[in-house]
C-alpha positions, -999 to +999 in steps of 0.1 A: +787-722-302+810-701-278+831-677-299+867-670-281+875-639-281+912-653-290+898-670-325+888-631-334+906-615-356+908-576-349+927-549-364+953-529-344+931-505-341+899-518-326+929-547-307+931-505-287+895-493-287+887-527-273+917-524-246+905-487-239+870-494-241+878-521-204+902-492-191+874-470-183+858-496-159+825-494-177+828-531-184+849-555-166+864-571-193+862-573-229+834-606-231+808-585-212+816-552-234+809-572-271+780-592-251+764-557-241+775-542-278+755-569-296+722-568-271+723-530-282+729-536-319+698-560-324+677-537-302+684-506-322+681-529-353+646-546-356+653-560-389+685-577-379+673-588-346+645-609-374+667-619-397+689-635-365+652-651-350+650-667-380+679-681-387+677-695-355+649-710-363+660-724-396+686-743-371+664-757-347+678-737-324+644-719-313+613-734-313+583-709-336+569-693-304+605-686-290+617-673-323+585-651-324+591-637-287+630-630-294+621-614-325+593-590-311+567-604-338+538-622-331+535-660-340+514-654-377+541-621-386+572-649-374+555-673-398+552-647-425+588-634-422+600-670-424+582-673-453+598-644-470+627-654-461+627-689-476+625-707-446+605-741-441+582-743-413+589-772-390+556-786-383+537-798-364+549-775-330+548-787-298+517-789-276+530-760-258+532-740-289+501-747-304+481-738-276+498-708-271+491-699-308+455-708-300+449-688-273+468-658-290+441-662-317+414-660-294+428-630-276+429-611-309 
């Protein structure tokens, strides 16, 4: 899903921060400022950054291993935070993803 930044709904205010924020030439237009804002948001916010992986997940929009990366977790902490969070593993992964879990086992 592409959100336009014309179906937002800003106050006057941030319509002016947002306007100021592209005057200063630190970002060449408003898309690449709120792209930048959000990449910052989930780094400086682990929990949200999970939260996102796995509702992402609960889509089908990543696979367990790509959730997992995203997230920062490891495959078994991904399958335990899905857990908590009431989320139904989609099983059985792919090839791909159980042989990375495999050899992720043996590594530890």
């Amino acid at each position: 899903m592409t959100i336009s930044l014309s179906n937002l709904s800003l106050s006057p205010l941030m319509e002016e921060e947002l306007s100021a924020v592209v005057e200063t030439d630190f970002y060449a237009n408003p898309e690449t400022f709120l792209a930048d804002a959000i990449r910052t948001l989930l780094a400086a916010r682990p929990e949200l950054r999970i939260a996102v992986a796995c509702k992402l997940y609960e889509r089908g929009t990543f696979s367990l291993d790509k959730a997992a990366e995203w997230s920062g977790l490891n495959i078994e902490e991904m399958k335990e935070m899905l857990h908590k969070s009431g989320i139904i593993r989609i099983a059985p992964e792919t090839l791909e993803e159980t042989e990375a879990m495999a050899r992720q086992a043996l590594a530890a």
